[in-house]
N, C-alpha and C positions, 0 to 999 in steps of 0.2 A: 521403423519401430525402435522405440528408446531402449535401452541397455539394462540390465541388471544390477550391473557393479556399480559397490558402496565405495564411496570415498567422502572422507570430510564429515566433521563430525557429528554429522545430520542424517536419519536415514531417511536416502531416499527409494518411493514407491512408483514404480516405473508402471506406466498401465501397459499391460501385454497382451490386449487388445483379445484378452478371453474369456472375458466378461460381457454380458446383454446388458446394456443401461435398464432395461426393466429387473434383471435378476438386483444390481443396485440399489433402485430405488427399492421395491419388497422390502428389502432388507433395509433400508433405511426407515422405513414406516414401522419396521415393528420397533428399532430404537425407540422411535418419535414416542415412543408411548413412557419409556423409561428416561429420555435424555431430551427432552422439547427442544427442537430448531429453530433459529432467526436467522433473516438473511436481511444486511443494510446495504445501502443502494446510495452514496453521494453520487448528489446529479444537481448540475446548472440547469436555470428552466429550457435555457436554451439544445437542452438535450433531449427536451421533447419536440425537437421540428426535425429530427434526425431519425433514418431508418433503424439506425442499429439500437436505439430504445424500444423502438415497437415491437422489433425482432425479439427484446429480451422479453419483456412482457409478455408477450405469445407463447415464450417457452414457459415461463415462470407459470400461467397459468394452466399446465401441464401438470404442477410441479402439487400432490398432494401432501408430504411430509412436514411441511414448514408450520410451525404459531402462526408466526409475524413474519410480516416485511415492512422496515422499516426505509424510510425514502428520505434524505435528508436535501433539502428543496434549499437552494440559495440564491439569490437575484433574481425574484421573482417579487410584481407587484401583487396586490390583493386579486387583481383580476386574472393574472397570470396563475396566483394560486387557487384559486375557484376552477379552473382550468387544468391544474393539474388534481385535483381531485377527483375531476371528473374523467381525465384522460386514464390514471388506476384506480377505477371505478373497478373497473373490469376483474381485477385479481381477485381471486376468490376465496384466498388465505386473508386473516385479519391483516390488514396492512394500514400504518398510520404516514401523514407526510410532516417533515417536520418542515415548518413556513420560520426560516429562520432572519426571516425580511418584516416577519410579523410583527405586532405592536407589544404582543404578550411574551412571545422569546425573544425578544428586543430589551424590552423590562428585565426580563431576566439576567440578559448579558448584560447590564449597566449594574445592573445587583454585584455580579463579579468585578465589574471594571473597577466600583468604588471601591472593594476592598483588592484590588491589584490582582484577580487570580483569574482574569479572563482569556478564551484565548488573544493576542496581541495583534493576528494577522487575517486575513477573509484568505481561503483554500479549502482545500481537500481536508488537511489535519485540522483543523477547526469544525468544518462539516462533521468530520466522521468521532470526532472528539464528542459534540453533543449527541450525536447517536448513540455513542455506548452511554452516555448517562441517560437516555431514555430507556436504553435496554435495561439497565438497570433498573431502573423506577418500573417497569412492565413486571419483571420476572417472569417471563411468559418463557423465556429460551434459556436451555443449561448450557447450548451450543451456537452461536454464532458463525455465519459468514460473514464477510464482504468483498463486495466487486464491484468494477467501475460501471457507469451507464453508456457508454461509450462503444461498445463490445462489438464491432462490426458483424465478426463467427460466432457470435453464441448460440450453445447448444444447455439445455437443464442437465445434460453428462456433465459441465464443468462444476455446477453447481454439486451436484451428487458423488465426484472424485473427489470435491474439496470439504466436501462436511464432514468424508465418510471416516478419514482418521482420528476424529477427535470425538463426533457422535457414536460410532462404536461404545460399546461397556466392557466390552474384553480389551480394549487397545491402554495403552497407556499415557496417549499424547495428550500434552494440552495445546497446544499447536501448529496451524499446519502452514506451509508457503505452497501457491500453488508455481508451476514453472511450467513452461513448454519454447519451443525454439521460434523466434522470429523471423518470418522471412515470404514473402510473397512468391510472384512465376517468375519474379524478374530480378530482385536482390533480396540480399540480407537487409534485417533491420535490426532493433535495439541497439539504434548508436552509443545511449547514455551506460550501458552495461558494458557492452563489446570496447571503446574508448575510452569512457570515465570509472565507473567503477571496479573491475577487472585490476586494469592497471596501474590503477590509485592502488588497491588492497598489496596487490603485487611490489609497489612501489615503498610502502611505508612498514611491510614484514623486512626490507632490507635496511631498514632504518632500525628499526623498534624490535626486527623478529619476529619468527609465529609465534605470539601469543595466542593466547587460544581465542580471545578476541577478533582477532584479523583471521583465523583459521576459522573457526564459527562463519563469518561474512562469506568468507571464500568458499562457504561446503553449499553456500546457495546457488543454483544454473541459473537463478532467474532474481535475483536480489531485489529487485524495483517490478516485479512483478505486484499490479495492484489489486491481486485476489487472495484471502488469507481466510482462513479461521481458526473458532479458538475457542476454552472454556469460558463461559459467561464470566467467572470469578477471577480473570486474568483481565479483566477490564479498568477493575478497578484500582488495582495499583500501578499501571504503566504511564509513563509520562511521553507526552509525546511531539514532536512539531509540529505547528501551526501549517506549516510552508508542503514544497515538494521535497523533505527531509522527512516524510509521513512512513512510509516502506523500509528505510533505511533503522528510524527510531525506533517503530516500531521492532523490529527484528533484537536491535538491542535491547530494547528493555526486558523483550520476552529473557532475553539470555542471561539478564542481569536476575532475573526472579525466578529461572527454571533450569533444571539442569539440563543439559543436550539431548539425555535419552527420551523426554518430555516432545521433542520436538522434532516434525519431518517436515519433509517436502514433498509432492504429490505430484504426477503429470496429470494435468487436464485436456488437455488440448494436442492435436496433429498440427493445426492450424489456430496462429492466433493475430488477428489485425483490430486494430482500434484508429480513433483519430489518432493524428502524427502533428507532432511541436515540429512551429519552425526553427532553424536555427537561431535566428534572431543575434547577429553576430555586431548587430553598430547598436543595439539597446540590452543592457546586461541585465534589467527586471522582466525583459519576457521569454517565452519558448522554451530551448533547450538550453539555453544561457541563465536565466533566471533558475530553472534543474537544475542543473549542476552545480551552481555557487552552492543552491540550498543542501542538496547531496553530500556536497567536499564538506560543509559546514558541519552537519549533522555526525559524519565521521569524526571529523576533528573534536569534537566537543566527547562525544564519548571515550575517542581514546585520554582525553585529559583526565574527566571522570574517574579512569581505569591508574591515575598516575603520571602520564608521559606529560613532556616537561615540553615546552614548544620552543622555538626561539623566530626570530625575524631568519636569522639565518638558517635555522634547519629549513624554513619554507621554502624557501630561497633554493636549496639542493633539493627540495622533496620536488619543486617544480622543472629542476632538469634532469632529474631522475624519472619521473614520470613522463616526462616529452620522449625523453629515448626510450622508454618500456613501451608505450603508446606506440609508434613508430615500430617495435617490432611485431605489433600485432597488428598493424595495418598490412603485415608482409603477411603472417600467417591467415588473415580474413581476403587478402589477395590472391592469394594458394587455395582456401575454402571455395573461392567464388568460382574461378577458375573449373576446378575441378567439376562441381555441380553444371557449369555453363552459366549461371547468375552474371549480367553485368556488376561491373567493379569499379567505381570513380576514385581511383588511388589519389590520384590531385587534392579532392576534394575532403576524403579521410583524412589526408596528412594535414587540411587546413582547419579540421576541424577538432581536430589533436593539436596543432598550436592554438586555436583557442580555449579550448578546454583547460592548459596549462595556466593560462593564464587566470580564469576563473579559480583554477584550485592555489592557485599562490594568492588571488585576494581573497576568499575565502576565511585563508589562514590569519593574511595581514588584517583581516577585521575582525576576527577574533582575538588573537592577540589585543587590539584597541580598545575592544568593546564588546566585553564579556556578556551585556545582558542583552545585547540584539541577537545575542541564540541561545534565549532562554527560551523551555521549554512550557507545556501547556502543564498544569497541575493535574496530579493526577487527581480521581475520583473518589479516594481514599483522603486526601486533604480537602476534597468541597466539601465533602459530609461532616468533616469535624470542625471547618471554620462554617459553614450556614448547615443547621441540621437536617432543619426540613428543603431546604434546596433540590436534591431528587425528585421528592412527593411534587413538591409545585411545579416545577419544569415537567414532569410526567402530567401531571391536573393541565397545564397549560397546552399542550401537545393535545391532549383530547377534549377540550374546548375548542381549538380550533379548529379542529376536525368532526365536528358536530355539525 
């Protein structure tokens, strides 16, 4: 069972396991009446041949409190979407899919390309980017989730821990991170947390200091965790990456536009597995390699944002400062595994912490070179004022398709 104590400048909501998921939800349906819920859902179609989709759906239709669910569909043909309309047929909450391979949201993204404010990249942050301009154009939800389709253990308790701090009318958050600890019967896992971000954060408050910046990132257990929610009206001004710099951006911009006491962290989960990146250590655009460049990226660019001054050369020592900080947390998750009985491939950690190094020094040296390959997505608040009706139509389009 998780802990109590507050640290960092986040509060977090430990579930103390003395709560009924049904006493939960209750209480969540009488919100729904003053605070309307959405839950959005990026998913490759290819995640519908996959158990832990069906799993989800199963619970979702469990699930009475929600408007909508919104499904945001990518690399899917016509016949693949026909297909998936018919596979969440079944939900029994309004639920729309967005067919973002489609001829009509297709149109619409060349609308933005002509005038430069598209997103730049095919991901997760581009997905989940046109979802919230659909939630927008709906108005159907005061309150949003999101979570991946991916979710090996889901249970609708994840769903219901994570809406409940922001759907609340008594609370005062507008957003929430969900977190819970990674690990199976046999090891630990969230290597990109445990090796890369961890000790990146740790790595550059010795440079830069706690700011409250790097103290903010660090109050998070689960930083790259990909389930969050949030007010509806926290959509529309956050900018955010296209890439797997999605969890990371978003977290900052929440911080940029809300004070801290706005915002928790929540446990959902005892147990959490989803699919697993490969390393991918001889091709630096896929897997856990491709992560992590876009992660260090995502950092780097905000702390500039925030002021800090870069050089070729501070990279240069940020990247053998972080190999040795790395390196001592391979000692301390070798002590964790140990303890528990978890196998532990120390070998293997140490190799995957000098590559990670390496990713976070070019990371840097590409920034430094070429300020606009980490640019980010505009926010929602600059589409409406360069195309007006651009919402309404993208929302009109969305539900012609789904006719």
């Amino acid at each position: 069972m998780g802990d109590f104590y507050q640290n960092g400048l986040v509060t977090t909501l430990t579930d103390m396991k003395n709560r009924p998921i049904e006493d939960l939800e209750a209480e969540l349906q009488r919100f729904s009446s003053q605070r309307p819920m959405g839950l959005i859902i990026p998913s490759l179609y290819s995640e519908l041949e996959n158990e832990a989709l069906k799993n989800i759906v199963d619970e979702l239709c469990k699930v009475t409190y929600l408007s909508e669910v919104i499904i945001g569909l990518d690399r899917a043909t016509e016949k693949e979407f026909h297909h998936a309309r018919e596979y969440f047929s079944r939900l029994p909450q309004n639920h729309r899919i967005l067919w973002h391979d489609g001829p009509r949201l297709m149109a619409l993204d060349k609308q933005l390309k002509e005038m430069k404010l598209e997103p730049d990249q095919m991901g997760k942050g581009r997905n989940a980017w046109y979802c919230f301009g659909y939630i927008l154009g709906s108005g159907k939800s005061e309150a949003i989730a999101l979570h991946d389709a991916d979710i090996k253990t889901y249970h609708r308790s994840m769903l219901a821990k994570l809406l409940y701090p922001v759907a609340n009318p008594n609370f005062n958050y507008r957003f929430c991170k969900g977190y819970y600890y990674r690990a199976d019967q046999e090891h630990i896992k969230g290597r990109v947390v445990r090796l890369l971000v961890t000790p990146l954060l740790r790595t550059l408050k010795k440079f830069f200091g706690p700011t409250e910046f790097l103290e903010y990132l660090d109050s998070f257990r689960y930083p790259l965790a990909g389930e969050f929610s949030m007010r509806t009206d926290v959509l529309k001004t956050i900018r955010i990456p296209a890439d797997w710099g999605l969890e990371i951006g978003i977290l900052s911009e929440v911080h940029r536009n809300n004070s801290t006491n706005r915002i928790c962290q929540v446990e959902i989960a005892d147990r959490y597995d989803h699919k697993h990146q490969e390393v991918s250590a001889e091709d630096p655009n896929k897997g856990l390699s491709k992560m992590v460049y876009d992660i260090a990226m995502a950092i780097y660019i905000k702390l500039a944002q925030n002021g800090v001054v870069f050089s070729q050369g501070t990279f240069r020592s940020i990247r053998s400062t972080y190999y040795r900080i790395g390196l001592d947390f391979v000692e301390q998750y070798s002590a964790l595994s140990r303890f528990n009985g978890f196998k532990y491939d120390r070998n293997q950690e140490e190799e995957t912490v000098m590559l990670f190094s390496r990713l976070v020094y070019q990371a840097g040296e590409d920034m430094l070179n070429n300020w606009d390959y980490a640019a980010f997505i505009p926010s929602w608040r600059r589409i409406q004022s360069a195309i007006k009706d651009f919402i309404p139509e993208y929302y009109a389009a969305v539900e012609q398709d789904n006719k």
